[in-house]
C-alpha positions in Angstrom: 0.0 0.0 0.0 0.9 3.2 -0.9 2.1 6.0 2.8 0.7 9.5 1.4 2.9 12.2 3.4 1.4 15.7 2.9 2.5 18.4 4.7 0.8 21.0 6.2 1.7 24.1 4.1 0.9 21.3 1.1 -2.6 20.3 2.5 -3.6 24.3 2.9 -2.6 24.7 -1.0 -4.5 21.7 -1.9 -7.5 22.8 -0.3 -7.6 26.0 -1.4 -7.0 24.7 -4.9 -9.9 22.3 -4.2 -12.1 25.2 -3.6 -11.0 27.4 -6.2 -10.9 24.5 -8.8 -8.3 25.8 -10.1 -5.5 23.1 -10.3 -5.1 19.9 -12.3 -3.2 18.3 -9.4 -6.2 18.6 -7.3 -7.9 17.0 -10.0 -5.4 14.3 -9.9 -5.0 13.7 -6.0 -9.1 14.0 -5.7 -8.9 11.2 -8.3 -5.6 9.1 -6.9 -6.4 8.9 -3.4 -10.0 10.1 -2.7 -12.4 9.4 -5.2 -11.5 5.0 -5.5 -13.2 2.4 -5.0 -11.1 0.5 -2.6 -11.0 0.9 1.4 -9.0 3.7 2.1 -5.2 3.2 3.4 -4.9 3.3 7.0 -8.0 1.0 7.4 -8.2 -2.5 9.1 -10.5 -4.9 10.4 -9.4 -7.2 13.1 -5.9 -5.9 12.6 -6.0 -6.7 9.1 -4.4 -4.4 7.0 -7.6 -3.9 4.5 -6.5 -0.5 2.4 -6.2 0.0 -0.6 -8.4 -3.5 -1.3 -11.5 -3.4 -3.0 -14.6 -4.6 -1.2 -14.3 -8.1 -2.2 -10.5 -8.6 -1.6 -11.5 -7.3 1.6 -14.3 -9.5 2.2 -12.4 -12.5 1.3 -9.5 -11.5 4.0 -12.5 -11.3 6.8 -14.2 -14.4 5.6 -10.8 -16.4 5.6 -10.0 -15.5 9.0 -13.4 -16.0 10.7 -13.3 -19.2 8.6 -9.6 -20.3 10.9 -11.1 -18.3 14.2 -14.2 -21.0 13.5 -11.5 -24.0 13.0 -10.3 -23.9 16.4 -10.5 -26.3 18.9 -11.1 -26.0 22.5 -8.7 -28.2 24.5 -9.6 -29.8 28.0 -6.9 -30.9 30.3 -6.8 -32.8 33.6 -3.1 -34.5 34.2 -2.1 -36.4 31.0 -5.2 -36.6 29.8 -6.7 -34.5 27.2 -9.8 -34.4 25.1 -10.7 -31.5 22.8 -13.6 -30.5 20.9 -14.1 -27.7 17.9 -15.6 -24.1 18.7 -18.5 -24.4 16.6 -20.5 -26.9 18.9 -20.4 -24.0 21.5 -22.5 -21.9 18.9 -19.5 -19.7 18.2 -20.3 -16.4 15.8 -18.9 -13.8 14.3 -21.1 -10.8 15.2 -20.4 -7.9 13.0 -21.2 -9.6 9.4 -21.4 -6.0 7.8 -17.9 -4.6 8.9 -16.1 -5.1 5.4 -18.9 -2.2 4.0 -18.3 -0.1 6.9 -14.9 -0.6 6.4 -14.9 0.2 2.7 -17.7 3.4 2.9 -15.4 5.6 6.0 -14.9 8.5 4.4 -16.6 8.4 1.3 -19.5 10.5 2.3 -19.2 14.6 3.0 -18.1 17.3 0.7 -14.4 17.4 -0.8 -13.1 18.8 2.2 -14.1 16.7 4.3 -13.0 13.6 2.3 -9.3 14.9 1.6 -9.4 15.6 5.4 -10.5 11.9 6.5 -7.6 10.4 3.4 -5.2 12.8 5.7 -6.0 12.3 8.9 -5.8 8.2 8.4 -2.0 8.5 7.3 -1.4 10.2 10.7 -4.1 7.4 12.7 -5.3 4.1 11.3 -8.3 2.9 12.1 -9.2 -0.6 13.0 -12.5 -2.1 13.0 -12.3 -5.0 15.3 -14.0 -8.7 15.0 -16.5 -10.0 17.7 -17.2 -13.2 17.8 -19.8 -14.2 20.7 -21.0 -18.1 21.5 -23.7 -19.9 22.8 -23.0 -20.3 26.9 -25.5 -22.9 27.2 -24.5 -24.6 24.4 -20.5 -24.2 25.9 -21.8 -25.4 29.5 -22.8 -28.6 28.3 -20.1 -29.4 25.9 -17.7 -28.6 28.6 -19.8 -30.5 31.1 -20.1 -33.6 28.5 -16.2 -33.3 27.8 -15.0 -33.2 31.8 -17.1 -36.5 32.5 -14.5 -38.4 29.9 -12.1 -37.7 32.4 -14.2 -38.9 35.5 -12.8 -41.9 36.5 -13.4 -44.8 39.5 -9.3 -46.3 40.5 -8.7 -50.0 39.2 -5.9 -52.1 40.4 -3.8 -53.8 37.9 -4.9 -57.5 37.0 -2.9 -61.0 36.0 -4.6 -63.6 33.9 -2.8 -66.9 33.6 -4.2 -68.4 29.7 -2.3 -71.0 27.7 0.7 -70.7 29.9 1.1 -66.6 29.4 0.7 -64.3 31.9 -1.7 -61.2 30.7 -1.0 -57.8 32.7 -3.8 -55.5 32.2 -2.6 -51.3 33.3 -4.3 -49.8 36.3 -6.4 -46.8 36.2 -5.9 -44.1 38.7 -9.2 -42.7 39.8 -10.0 -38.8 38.9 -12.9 -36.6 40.4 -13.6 -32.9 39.4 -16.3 -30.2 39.8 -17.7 -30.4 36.3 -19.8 -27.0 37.0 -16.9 -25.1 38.8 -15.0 -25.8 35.6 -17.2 -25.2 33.4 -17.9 -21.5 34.8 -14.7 -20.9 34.9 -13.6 -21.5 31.4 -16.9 -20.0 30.0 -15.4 -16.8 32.2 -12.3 -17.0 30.0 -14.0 -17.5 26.9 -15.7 -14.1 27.0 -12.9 -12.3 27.3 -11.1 -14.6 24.4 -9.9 -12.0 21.7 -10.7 -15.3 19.2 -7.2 -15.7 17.5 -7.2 -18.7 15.1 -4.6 -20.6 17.8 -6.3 -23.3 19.5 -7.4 -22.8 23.0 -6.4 -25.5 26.2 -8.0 -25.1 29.4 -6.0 -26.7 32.4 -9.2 -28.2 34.7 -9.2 -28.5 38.6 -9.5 -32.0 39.5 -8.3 -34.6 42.7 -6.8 -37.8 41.6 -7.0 -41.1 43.2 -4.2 -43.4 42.4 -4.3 -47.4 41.8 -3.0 -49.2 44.8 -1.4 -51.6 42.1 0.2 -51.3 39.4 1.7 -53.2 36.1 4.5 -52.7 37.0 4.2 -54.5 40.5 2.5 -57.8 38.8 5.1 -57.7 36.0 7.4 -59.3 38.1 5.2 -62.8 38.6 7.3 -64.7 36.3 9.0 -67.8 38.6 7.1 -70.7 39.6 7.9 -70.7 43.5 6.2 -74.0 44.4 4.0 -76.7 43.3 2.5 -80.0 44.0 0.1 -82.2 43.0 -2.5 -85.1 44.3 -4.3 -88.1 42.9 -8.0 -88.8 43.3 -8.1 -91.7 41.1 -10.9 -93.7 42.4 -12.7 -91.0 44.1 -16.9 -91.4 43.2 -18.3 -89.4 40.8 -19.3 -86.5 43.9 -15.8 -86.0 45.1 -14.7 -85.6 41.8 -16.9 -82.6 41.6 -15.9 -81.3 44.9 -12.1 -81.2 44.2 -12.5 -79.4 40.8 -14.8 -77.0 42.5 -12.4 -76.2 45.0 -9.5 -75.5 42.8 -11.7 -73.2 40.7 -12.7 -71.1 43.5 -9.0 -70.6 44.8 -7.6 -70.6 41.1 -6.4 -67.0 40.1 -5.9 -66.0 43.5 -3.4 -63.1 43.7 -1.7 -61.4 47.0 0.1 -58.6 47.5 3.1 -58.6 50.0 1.6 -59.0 53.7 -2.0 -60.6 52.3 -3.5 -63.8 53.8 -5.3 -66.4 52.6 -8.2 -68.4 54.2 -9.1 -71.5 52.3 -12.5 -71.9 54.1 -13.1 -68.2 53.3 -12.7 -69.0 49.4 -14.3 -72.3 49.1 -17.6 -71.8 51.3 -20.3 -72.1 51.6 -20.5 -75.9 51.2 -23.7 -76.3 49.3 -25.0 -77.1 46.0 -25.7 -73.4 44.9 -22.2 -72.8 45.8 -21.4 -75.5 42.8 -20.8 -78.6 45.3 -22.1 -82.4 45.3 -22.5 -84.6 48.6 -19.2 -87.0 49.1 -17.6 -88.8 51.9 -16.0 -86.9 54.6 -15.1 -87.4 58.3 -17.2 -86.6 61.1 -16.4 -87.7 64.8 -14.3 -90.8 63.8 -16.6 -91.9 61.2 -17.4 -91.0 57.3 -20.7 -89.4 56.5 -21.9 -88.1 53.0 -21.9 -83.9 53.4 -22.1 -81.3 50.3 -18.2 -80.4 49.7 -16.8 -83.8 50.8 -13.1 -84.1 49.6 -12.4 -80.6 49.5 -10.0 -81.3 52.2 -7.8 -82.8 49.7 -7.8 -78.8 47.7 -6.6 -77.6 50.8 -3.7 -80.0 51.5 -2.5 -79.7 47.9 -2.2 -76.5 48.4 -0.8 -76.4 51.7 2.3 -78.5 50.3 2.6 -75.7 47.2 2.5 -73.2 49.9 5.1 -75.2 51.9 7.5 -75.1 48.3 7.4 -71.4 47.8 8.2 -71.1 51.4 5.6 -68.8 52.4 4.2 -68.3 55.6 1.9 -70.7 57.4 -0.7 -68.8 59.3 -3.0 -72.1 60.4 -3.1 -75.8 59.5 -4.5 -78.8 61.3 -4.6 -82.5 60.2 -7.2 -84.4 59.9 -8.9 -86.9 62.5 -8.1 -89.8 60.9 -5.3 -90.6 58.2 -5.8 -89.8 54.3 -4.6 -91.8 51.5 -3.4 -88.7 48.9 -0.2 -87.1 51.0 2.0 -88.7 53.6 1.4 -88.7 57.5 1.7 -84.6 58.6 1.3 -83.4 54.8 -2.2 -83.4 55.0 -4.1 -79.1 56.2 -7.6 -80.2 56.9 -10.6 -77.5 56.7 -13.8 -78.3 59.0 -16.5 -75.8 59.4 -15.1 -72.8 61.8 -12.7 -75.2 63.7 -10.1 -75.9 61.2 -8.8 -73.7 58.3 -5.5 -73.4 56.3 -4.1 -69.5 56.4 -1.3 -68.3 55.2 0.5 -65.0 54.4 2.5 -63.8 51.5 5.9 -62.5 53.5 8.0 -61.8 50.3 8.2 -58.5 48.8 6.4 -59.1 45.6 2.9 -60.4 45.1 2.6 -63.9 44.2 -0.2 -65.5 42.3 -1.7 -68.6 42.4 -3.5 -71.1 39.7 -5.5 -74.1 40.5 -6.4 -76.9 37.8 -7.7 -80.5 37.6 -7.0 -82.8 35.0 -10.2 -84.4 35.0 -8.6 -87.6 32.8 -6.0 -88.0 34.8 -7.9 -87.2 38.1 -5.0 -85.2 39.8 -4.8 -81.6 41.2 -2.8 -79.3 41.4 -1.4 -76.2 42.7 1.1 -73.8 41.6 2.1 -70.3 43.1 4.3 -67.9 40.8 6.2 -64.8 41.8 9.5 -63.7 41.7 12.0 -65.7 42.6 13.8 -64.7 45.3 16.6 -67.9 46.4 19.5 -68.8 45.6 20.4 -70.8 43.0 22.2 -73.6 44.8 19.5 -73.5 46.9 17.0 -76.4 47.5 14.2 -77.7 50.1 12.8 -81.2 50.1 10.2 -82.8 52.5 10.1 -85.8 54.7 7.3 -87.7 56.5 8.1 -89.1 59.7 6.3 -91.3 61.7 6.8 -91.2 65.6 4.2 -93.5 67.0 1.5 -96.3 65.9 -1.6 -96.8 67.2 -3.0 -99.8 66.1 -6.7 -100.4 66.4 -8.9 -102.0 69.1 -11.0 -104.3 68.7 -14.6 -104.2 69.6 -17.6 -107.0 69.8 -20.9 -106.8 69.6 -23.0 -109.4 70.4 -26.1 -109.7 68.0 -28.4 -112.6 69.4 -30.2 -112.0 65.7 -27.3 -113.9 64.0 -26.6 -117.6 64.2 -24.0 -118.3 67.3 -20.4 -118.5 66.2 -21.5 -116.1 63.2 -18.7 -113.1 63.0 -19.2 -110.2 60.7 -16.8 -106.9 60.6 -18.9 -103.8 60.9 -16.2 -101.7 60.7 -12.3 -102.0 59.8 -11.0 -99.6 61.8 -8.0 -97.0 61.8 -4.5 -97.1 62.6 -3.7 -93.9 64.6 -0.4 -92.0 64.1 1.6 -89.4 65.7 3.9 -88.1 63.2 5.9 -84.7 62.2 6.9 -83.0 58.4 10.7 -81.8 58.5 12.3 -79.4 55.9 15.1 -80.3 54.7 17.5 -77.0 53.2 20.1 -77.9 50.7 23.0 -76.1 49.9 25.2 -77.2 46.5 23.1 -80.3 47.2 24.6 -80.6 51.1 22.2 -81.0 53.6 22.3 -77.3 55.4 19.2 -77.2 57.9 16.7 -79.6 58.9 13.5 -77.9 60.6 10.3 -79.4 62.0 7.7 -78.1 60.0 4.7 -79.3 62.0 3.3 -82.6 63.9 0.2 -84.2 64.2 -2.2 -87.0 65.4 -4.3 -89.0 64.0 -7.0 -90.9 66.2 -7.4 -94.7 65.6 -10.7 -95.9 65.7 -11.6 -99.9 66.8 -12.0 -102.5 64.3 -16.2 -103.4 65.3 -17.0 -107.0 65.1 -20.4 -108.2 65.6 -20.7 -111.9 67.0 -23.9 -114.0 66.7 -25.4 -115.4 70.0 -28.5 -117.2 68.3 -29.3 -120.6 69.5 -30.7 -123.3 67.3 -33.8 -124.8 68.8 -33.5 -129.1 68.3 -36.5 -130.3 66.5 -38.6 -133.2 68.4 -40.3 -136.3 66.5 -43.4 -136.0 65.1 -46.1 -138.1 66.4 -48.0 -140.7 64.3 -51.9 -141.3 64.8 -54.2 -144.4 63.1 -56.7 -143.6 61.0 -60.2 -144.2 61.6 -62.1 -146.9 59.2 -64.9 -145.2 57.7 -66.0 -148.1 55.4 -65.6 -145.9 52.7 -63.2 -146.4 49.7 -61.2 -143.4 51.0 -60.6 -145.0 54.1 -60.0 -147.9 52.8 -57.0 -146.6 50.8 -56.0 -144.6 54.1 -55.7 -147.8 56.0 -53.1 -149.3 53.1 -50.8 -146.1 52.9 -50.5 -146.6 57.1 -49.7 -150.1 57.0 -46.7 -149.4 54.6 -45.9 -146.4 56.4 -45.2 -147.8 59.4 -44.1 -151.0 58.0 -40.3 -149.3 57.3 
């Protein structure tokens, strides 16, 4: 664009010439600068420099940048998240839609003087026309309102899946709160004093987080299988079965953090059919009786000897009444109602994890606990049953006067009782370094029942042999001969 500089001593000439009409170069300045049909020099709109463009070239700079003002985006922020949405769904508007002719028709009305006057004066000031833009603030309160509740979430803990021999470590989520209407006033307050330049806006937003007690990186480290062991229960009817798979599905994927317990009775009850159990043989005061979750005693021990392996801490273990056929004497953790339970804690540093299965083919259990490993390499534990004392059962008769005398039948076998104790045995470069008594128990023996009969057998006496009376008859007759033969033997 072209500066015109005109002096004062020139400007008087020029309008006295004007007046007069006496000069050609008033003519041509009046023509050059005054009489055009373009926005004068000196003008803009929005800080546009529009002079010296005709009304469309001016037009098209105003529509261009409303156009990028209405491209922006309105950014959200609340930590490391972000979420952003375009002005125009908060109803934003340019408001002055006629400032391009205002623009183009300053100083193009009055008489010459005043014209040549307004030219001057704008080479001295400029004069700017300035954009306003306004927006919907219901329409912004409920886009901001809509966009904060993105960010609204409740904390999640990390979590470990054990699938086709793969550990699967899901992220945690760290909980976030906010007061979506304090926010949303507040960044509706800065909008409306916005000066709408075509940079996108971000609003930092107020907001309290709650963080994930566990994270991805803790259960990362659950890599090492610590311990494991497995039972038989080959044999077992159809009910047991049931039982011990149920069991090791409600322990299986059971994870704790360093300092958790575990209660088996907690996990595995109620014993009942809803709860996925079957009635099965189990012991109750020396004998075995048919209860919903019989055998689940078996889930416990095999567990209790994986526990023993990873050399975590035992909390509470009991044995059983009576010996069991699946572990050794003292490698058996019982679980009755509220009098026995297996506990135990996880005392290392890192959680540990634990996955129960049953190969339903094979009909065996087991249990294995993962973590991180955490012993030494030349390191080893074994286990060894020890029996202290045999008790061998009593004998018990019963007399039963409804058998034959001299009759025996055994009502029940009995039990040999035990006292025994588990050691662990500590290895070092395959030396034994440490024995320790891991625990003792006793087992009860119960009498072998016989019943006896006591019946006597009554002797049978003769039978007495009376003479027929003659009748005369032919029947009587033929009576008579069968008596005479009869007693002729």
């Amino acid at each position: 664009m072209k500066k015109l500089k005109i002096t004062g001593i020139i400007f008087l000439v020029l309008i006295f010439l004007a007046i007069a009409g006496v000069s050609g170069y008033t003519a041509y300045y009046y023509n050059t600068y005054v009489d055009i049909d373009k926005v004068y020099p000196g003008i803009s709109i929005g800080d546009m420099d529009v002079g010296g463009m005709t009304m469309d070239e001016a037009e098209k700079v105003v529509n261009d940048y409303v156009s990028s003002v209405k491209s922006q985006t309105i950014t959200l922020e609340a930590g490391e998240k972000k979420d952003s949405f375009p002005v125009t769904e908060i109803g934003l508007e340019c408001q002055m839609p006629d400032v391009v002719r205002e623009a183009y028709d300053y100083g193009k009305s009055g008489n010459l003087y005043e014209r040549i006057r307004t030219v001057y004066d704008l080479t001295e000031t400029a004069r700017n026309y300035p954009l306003t833009f306004a927006f919907d603030e219901g329409k912004a309160r409920n886009k901001i309102i809509e966009t904060e509740k993105t960010f609204l979430a409740k904390k999640k803990n990390a979590t470990i899946k054990r699938k086709k021999g793969k550990f699967i470590v899901t992220e945690e989520v760290n909980g976030l709160d906010m007061d979506l209407d304090k926010n949303a006033d507040q960044i509706i307050r800065e909008l409306s004093k916005n000066d709408w330049g075509p940079e996108s806006l971000v609003f930092p937003l107020d907001y309290t987080e709650d963080k994930a007690e566990h994270t991805k990186k803790q259960l990362s480290v659950i890599k090492d299988k610590l311990g494991t062991f497995t039972t038989s229960y080959a044999g077992s009817a159809s009910g047991r079965c049931v039982n011990v798979a149920n069991g090791a599905r409600l322990i299986n994927d059971s994870l704790l953090y360093p300092g958790d317990t575990l209660s088996v009775h907690d996990k595995v009850s109620p014993f009942n059919k809803e709860n996925g159990y079957e009635l099965a043989g189990s012991y109750e005061n020396g004998t075995t009786v048919q209860t919903y979750g019989g055998g689940i005693c078996q889930v416990s021990t095999t567990l209790y000897n994986a526990v023993l392996r990873a050399e975590l801490e035992v909390l509470e273990r009991s044995n059983h009444s009576m010996t069991v056929h699946y572990v050794k004497l003292s490698e058996d953790a019982a679980i009755s109602g509220d009098d026995k339970d297996f506990k135990f804690k996880n005392n290392l540093k890192d959680p540990v994890y634990i996955v129960g299965s049953t190969d339903a083919g094979a009909q065996t259990i087991t249990f294995t606990i993962y973590g991180k490993e955490y012993r030494e390499k030349d390191r080893s534990i074994e286990f060894e049953s020890e029996t202290i004392k045999e008790y061998p059962p009593k004998e018990e008769i019963i007399k039963d006067d409804s058998m034959k005398k001299g009759k025996k039948e055994v009502e029940k076998s009995g039990h040999t009782g035990y006292s025994a104790r588990l050691w662990k045995i500590i290895r070092v470069k395959g030396k034994e370094y440490k024995r320790e008594q891991v625990n003792s128990s006793y087992y009860i023996s119960t009498p072998k029942v016989v019943r006896i009969g006591t019946k006597e057998e009554k002797k049978e006496e003769p039978k007495k042999t009376e003479d027929s009376t003659k009748t005369g008859n032919e029947n009587s007759n033929e009576t008579t001969e069968q008596v005479k033969t009869n007693t002729g033997n």
